[in-house]
C-alpha positions as CSV (number, residue, x, y, z in Angstrom):
1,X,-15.0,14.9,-16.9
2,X,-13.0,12.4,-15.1
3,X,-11.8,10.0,-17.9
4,X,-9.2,12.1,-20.3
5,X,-6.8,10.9,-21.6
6,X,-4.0,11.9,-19.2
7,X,-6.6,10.8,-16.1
8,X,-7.0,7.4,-18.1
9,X,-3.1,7.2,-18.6
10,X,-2.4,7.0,-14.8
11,X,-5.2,5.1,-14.0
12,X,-3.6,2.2,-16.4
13,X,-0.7,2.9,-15.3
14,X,-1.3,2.8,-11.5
15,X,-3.5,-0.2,-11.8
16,X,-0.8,-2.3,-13.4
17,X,1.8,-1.5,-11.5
18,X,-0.3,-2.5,-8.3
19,X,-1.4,-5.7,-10.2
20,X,3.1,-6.2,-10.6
21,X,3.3,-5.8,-6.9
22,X,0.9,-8.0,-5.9
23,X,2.2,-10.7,-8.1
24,X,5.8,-10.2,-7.1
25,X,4.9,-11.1,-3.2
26,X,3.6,-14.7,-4.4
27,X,6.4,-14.7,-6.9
28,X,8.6,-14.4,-3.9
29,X,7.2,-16.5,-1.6
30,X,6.8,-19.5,-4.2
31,X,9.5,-19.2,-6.1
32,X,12.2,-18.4,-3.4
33,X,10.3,-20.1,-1.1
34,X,11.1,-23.3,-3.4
35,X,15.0,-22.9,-3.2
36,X,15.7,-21.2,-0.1
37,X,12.8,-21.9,2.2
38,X,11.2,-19.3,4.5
39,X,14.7,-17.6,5.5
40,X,15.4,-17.6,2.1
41,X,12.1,-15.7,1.5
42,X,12.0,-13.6,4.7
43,X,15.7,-12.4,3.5
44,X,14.4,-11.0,0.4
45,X,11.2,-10.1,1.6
46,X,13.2,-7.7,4.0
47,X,16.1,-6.6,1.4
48,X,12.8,-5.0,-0.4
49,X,11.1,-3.6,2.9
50,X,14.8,-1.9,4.3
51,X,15.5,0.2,1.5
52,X,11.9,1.4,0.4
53,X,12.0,2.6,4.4
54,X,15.2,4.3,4.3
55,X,14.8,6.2,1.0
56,X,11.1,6.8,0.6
57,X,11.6,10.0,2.3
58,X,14.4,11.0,-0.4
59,X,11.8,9.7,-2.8
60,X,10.0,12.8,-1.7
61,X,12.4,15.3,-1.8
62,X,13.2,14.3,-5.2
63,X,9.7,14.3,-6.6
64,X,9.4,17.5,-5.3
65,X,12.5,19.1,-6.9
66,X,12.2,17.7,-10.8
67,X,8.4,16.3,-10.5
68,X,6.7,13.4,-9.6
69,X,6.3,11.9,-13.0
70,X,10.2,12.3,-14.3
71,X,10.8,10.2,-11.1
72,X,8.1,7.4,-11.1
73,X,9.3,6.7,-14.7
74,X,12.4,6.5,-13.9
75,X,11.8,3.8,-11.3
76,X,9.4,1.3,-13.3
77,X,12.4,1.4,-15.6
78,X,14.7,0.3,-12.6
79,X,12.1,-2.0,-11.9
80,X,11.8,-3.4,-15.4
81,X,16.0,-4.1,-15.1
82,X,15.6,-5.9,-11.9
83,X,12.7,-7.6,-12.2
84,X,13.9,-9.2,-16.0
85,X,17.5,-9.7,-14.2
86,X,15.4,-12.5,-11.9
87,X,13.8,-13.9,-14.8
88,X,16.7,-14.7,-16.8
89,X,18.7,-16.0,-13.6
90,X,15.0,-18.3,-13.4
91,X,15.1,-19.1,-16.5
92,X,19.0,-20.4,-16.8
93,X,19.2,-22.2,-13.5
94,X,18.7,-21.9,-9.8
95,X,20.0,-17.8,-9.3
96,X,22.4,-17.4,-5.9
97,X,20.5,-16.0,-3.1
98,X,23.0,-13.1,-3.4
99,X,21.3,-12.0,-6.3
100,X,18.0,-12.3,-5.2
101,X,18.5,-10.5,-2.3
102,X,20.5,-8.0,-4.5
103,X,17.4,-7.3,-7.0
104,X,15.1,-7.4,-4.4
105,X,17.1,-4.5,-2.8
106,X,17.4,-2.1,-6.1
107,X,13.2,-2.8,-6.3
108,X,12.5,-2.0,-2.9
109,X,14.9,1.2,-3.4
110,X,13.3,2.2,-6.8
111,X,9.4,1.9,-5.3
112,X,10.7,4.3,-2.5
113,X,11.3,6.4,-5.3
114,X,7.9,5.9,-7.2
115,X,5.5,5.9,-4.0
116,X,5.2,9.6,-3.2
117,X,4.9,10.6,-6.5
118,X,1.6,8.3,-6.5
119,X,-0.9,11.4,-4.3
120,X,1.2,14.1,-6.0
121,X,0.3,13.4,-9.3
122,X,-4.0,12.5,-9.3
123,X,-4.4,16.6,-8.7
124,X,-2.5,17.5,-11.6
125,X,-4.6,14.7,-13.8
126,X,-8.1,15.3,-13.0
127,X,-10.0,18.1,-11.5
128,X,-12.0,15.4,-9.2
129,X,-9.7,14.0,-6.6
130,X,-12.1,12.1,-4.6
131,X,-13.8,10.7,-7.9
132,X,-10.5,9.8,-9.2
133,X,-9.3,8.4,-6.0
134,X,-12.2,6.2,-5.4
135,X,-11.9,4.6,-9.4
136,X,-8.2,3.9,-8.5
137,X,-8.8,2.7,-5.3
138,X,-11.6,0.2,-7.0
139,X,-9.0,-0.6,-9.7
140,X,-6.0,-1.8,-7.0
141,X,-8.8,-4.0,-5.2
142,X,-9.3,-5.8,-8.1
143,X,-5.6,-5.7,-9.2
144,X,-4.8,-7.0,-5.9
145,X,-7.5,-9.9,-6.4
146,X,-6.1,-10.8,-9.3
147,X,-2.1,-10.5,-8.8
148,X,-1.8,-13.3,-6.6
149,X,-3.6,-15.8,-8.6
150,X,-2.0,-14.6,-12.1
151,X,0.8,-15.2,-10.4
152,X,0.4,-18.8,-8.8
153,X,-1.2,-19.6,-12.1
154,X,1.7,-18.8,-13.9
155,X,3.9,-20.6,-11.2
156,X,2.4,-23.6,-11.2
157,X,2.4,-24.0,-15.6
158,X,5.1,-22.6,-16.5
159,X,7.7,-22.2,-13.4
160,X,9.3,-18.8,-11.8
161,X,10.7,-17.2,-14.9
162,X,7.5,-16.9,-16.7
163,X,6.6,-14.6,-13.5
164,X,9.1,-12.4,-13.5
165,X,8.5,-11.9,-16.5
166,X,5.0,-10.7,-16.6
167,X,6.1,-8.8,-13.3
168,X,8.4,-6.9,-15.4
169,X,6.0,-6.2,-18.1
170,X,3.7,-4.8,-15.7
171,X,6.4,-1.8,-14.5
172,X,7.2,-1.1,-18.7
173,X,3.6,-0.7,-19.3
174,X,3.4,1.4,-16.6
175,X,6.3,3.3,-17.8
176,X,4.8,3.4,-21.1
177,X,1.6,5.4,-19.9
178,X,3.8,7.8,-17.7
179,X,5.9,8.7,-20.1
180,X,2.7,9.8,-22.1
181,X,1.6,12.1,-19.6
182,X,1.3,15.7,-19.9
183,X,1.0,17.3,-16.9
184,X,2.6,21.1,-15.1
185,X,5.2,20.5,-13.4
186,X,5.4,21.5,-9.9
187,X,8.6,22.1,-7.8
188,X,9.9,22.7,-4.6
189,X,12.0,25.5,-3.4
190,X,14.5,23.9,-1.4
191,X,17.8,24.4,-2.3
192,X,19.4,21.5,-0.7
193,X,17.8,17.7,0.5
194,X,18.6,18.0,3.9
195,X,16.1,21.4,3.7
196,X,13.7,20.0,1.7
197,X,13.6,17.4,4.5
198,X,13.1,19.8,7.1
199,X,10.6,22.0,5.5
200,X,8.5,18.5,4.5
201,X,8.7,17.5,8.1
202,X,7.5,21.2,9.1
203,X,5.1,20.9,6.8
204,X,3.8,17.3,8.0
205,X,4.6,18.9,11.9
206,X,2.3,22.0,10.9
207,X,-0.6,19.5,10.6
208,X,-2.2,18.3,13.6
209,X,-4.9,16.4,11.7
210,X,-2.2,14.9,9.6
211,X,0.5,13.9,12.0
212,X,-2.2,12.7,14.7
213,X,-3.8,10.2,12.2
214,X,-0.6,8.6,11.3
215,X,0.6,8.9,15.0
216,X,-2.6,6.4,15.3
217,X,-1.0,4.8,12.3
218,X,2.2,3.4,13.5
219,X,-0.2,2.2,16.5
220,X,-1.9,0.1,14.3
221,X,0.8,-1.4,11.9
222,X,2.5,-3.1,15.4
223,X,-1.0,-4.0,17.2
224,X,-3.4,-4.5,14.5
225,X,-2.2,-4.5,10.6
226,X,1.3,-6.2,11.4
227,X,-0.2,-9.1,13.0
228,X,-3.1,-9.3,11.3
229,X,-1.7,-11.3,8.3
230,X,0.8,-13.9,9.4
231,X,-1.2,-14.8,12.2
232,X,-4.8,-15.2,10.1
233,X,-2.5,-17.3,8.2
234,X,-2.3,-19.4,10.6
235,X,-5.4,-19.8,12.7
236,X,-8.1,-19.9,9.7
237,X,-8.2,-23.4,8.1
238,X,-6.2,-23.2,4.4
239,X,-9.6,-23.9,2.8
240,X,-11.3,-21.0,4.2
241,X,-8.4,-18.5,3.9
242,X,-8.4,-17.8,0.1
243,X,-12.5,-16.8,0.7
244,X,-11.7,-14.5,3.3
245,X,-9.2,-13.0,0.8
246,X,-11.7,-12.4,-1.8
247,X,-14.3,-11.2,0.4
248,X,-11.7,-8.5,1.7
249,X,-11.5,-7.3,-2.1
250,X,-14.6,-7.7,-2.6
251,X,-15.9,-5.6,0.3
252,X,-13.1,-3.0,-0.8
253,X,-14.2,-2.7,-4.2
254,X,-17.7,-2.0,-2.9
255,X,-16.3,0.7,-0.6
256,X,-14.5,2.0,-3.3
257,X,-17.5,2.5,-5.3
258,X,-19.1,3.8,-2.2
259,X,-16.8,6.3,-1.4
260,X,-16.8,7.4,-5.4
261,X,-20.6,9.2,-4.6
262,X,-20.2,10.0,-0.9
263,X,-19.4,13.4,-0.3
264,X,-19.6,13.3,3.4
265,X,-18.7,17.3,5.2
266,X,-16.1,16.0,8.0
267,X,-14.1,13.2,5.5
268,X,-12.1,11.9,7.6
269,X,-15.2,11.9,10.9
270,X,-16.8,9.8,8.0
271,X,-13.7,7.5,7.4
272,X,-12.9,6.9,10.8
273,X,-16.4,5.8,11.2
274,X,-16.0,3.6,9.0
275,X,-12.7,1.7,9.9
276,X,-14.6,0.3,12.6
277,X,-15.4,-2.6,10.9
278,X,-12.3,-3.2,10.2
279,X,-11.5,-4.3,13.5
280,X,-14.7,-6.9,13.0
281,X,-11.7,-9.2,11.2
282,X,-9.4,-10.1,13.9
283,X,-11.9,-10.7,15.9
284,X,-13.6,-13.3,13.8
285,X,-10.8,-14.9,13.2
286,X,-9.9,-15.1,17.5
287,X,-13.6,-16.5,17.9
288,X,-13.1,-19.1,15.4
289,X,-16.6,-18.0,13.7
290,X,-18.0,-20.1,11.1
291,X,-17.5,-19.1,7.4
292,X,-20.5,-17.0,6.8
293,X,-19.5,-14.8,9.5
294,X,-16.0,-14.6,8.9
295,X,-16.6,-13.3,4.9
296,X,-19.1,-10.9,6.2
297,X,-16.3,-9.6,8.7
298,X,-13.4,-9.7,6.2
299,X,-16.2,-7.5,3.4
300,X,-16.7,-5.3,6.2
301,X,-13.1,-4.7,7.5
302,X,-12.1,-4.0,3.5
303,X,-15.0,-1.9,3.1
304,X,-13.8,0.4,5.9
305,X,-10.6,0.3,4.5
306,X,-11.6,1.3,1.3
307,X,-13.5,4.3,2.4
308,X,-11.4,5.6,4.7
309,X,-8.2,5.4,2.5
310,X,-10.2,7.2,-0.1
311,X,-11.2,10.0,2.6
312,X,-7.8,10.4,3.5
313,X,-5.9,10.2,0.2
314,X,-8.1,12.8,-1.2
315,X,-8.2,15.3,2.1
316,X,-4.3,15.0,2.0
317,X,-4.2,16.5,-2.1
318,X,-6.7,19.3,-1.4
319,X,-5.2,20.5,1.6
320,X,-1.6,20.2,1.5
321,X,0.3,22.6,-0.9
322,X,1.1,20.9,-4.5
323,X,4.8,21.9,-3.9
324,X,5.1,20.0,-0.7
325,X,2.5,17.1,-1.2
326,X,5.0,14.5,-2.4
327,X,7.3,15.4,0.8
328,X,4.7,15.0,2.8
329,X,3.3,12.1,1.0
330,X,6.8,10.4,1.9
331,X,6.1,11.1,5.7
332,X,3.0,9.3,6.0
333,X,3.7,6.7,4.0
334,X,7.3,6.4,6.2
335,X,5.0,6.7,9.3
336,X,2.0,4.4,8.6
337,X,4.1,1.4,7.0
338,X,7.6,1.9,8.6
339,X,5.6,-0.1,12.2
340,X,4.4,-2.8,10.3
341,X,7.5,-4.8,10.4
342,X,7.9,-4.6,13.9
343,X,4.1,-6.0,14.5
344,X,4.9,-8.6,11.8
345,X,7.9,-9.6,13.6
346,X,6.7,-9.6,17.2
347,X,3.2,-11.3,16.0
348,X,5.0,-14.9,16.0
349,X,7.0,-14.8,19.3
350,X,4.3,-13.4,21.4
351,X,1.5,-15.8,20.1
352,X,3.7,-18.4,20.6
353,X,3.7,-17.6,24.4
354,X,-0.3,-16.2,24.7
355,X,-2.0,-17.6,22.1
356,X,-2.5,-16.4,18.8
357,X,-6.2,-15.7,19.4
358,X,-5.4,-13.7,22.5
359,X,-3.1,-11.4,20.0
360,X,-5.8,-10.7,17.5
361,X,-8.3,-10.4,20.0
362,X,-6.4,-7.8,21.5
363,X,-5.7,-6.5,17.5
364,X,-9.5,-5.8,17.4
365,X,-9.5,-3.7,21.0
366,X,-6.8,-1.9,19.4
367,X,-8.8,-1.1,16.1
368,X,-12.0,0.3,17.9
369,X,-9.8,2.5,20.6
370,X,-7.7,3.8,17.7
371,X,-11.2,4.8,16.1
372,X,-11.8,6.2,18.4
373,X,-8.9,8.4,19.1
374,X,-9.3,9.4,15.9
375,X,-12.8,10.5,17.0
376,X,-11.5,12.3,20.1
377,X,-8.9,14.8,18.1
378,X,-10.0,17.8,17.7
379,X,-8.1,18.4,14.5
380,X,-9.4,15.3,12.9
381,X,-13.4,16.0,14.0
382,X,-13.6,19.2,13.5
383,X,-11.7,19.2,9.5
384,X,-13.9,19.9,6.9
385,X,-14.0,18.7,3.3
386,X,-12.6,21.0,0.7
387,X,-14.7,22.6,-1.8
C-alpha cells in the first residue's frame, strides 16, 4: 500500500516545497528584476546557486550522520526565516540589494542541506520506490506548472511581498509534514566529515553505472540543459513560449504516470531510451517549427525526462546502501547540476558569435550522442532492475 500516512506526509511535503521553489525563481526574476534589473537578478540568482554547490556535499555527510529528516526540517525552517525576512523588507519599502543577495545566500545554503535527504528518505517511507517515485515525480510536474503562475498572479495583484510570503508558507508546511514523520533512522559510520567525504566519493567511485551516467551528466548541463533555457527564451516568439512550457509539464506528468506501471528489466537501458526525445526540443526550437510541432517536441522531451529521472532516482535507492545513499545522493546531484552554470553562462556569448540556432542545434547532437553513450556503457546496459 503506497499511501500511509508517513508516504502521504512526504509526498505533501515534497510537492510543496517544489511548488515554493518554483515560485521563488519568478519571484526573483520579477520582483528583483523590478528594482535592480537583470544584474540585480543574476546576482541573487547566483548568491543561491554558489552556496547550494559548495555545501550540498556537506548536506550529505550531515544527513548521513543524524538522518535525512532532522536535517531537511531543519532547513525549511531556515528557509521559512529567510524567505519572510524578504517579505517584510517588500512589504516596508524597496530592501537593499545587500540583503537580497544576503537571503538568497542562507536559501541556497539551507536547500544544499535539504536536497540529499530528498532520495534518502522515499525507502524508508514506502516499500515501493519506483511507485512512489513516479507519484512524486507527477506531483513536482504539476507543482512546477503551477509555481510560476501562482507566483506572477500574485505579483501582478498584490506586489512582491505577498510572494514571499506564500513562498515562505510553502517551506513551514513542508516542515509541518516532516516533522510528523516517523521513520528508522539510518546513520553513517564516519567519524569525521572529511571521511565521510571520502568514503561517499568511494562509494560514488565504486559505481561505474553511477559515476558514468553523471559523467554524461555534466556533458549535458554545459552543451544541452544549460543552454537550453535562456536561449529558448529567446528564439521562440513570447506568445508561443508559455505553451511550450505547459506542454513540457504536461508531457512530464504523462511520463510520470508512465513510468508509475512500467517495470522495464534494464531501468536505466529503458530511460536512456527514452531521453531521446528529449533532444527533439532544441531542435525544434533551431528549425523554427511551427507550433504544433514544437508542443509535440517539448511533450516529448519532458516525457523522457520524466521517465528517465524516475528510472534513475529509484535504481539509485535500491542499489546504493541506506547508510551512504544521502552521500552519494550529494555527488550526483553536485555532478549533474554543478555544469549547468557554466552552459548557462557560455550559452549567450557564443550565440552571440554563431547563432543561437547553431547552439541548440548542436544542443540536440549532443542529446542523442549522450544517449547514446549511455547505451554504449557496459555498466549502464547490462544493470538490471532490483527485485
Amino acid at each position: 500500500m503506497l499511501w500511509t500516512g508517513t508516504f502521504t506526509r512526504y509526498f505533501v511535503a515534497r510537492a510543496v516545497s517544489v511548488f515554493g521553489d518554483a515560485m521563488l525563481m519568478v519571484a526573483a526574476a520579477l520582483a528583483i528584476g523590478q528594482v535592480y534589473g537583470a544584474t540585480g537578478v543574476g546576482v541573487v540568482l547566483a548568491a543561491w546557486m554558489v552556496p547550494f554547490l559548495g555545501l550540498i556535499l556537506f548536506g550529505g555527510v550531515f544527513a548521513d550522520r543524524i538522518g535525512a529528516r532532522p536535517l531537511m526540517l531543519g532547513a525549511d525552517l531556515v528557509r521559512v526565516i529567510s524567505q519572510g525576512v524578504v517579505a517584510v523588507a517588500f512589504f516596508t519599502g524597496t530592501p537593499p540589494l545587500w540583503l537580497l543577495v544576503t537571503c538568497s545566500a542562507v536559501t541556497g545554503s539551507a536547500t544544499a542541506m535539504f536536497q540529499p535527504g530528498v532520495n534518502g528518505i522515499v525507502p524508508l517511507v514506502t516499500s515501493d520506490p519506483q511507485r512512489a517515485n513516479g507519484t512524486i515525480r507527477v506531483a513536482n510536474a504539476i507543482a512546477e506548472l503551477l509555481g510560476p503562475a501562482a507566483a506572477g498572479v500574485l505579483f501582478a495583484l498584490f506586489g512582491a511581498g505577498p510572494v514571499y510570503t506564500v513562498d515562505a508558507a510553502t517551506f513551514a508546511i513542508s516542515a509541518v509534514c516532516l516533522a510528523g514523520l516517523r521513520i528508522e533512522r539510518v546513520r553513517g559510520t564516519g567519524t569525521s566529515t572529511a571521511k565521510d567525504l571520502v568514503a561517499g566519493w568511494r562509494e560514488f567511485r565504486s559505481r561505474a553505472w553511477l559515476w558514468s551516467v553523471i559523467l554524461v551528466w555534466v556533458v549535458f548541463g554545459i552543451f544541452l540543459f544549460g543552454p537550453l533555457v535562456p536561449l529558448a527564451a529567446v528564439v521562440v516568439k513570447p506568445a508561443d513560449y508559455g505553451w511550450m512550457q505547459s506542454a513540457v509539464g504536461a508531457g512530464t506528468i504523462l511520463g510520470g504516470l508512465v513510468a508509475l506501471r512500467a517495470r522495464p528489466r534494464r531501468p536505466l537501458v529503458a530511460g536512456a531510451a527514452m531521453m531521446f526525445g528529449y533532444a527533439l526540443l532544441p531542435l525544434a526550437i533551431a528549425l523554427h517549427t511551427v507550433l504544433p510541432l514544437l508542443l509535440l517536441a517539448a511533450a516529448v522531451s519532458g516525457f523522457g525526462w520524466a521517465f528517465w529521472s524516475i528510472m534513475w532516482q529509484t535504481t539509485v535507492q535500491t542499489r546504493v546502501p541506506p547508510a551512504m545513499l544521502n552521500r552519494v545522493t550529494s555527488y550526483e546531484v553536485f555532478g549533474s547540476d554543478g555544469s549547468l552554470p557554466i552552459g548557462q553562462s557560455l550559452a549567450g556569448p557564443v550565440a552571440a558569435a554563431v547563432g543561437a540556432e547553431r547552439v541548440l542545434g548542436a544542443s540536440a547532437v549532443v542529446g542523442v550522442l549522450g544517449c547514446v553513450a549511455l547505451l554504449c556503457f557496459p555498466a549502464v546496459r547490462n544493470l538490471r532492475r532490483e527485485p
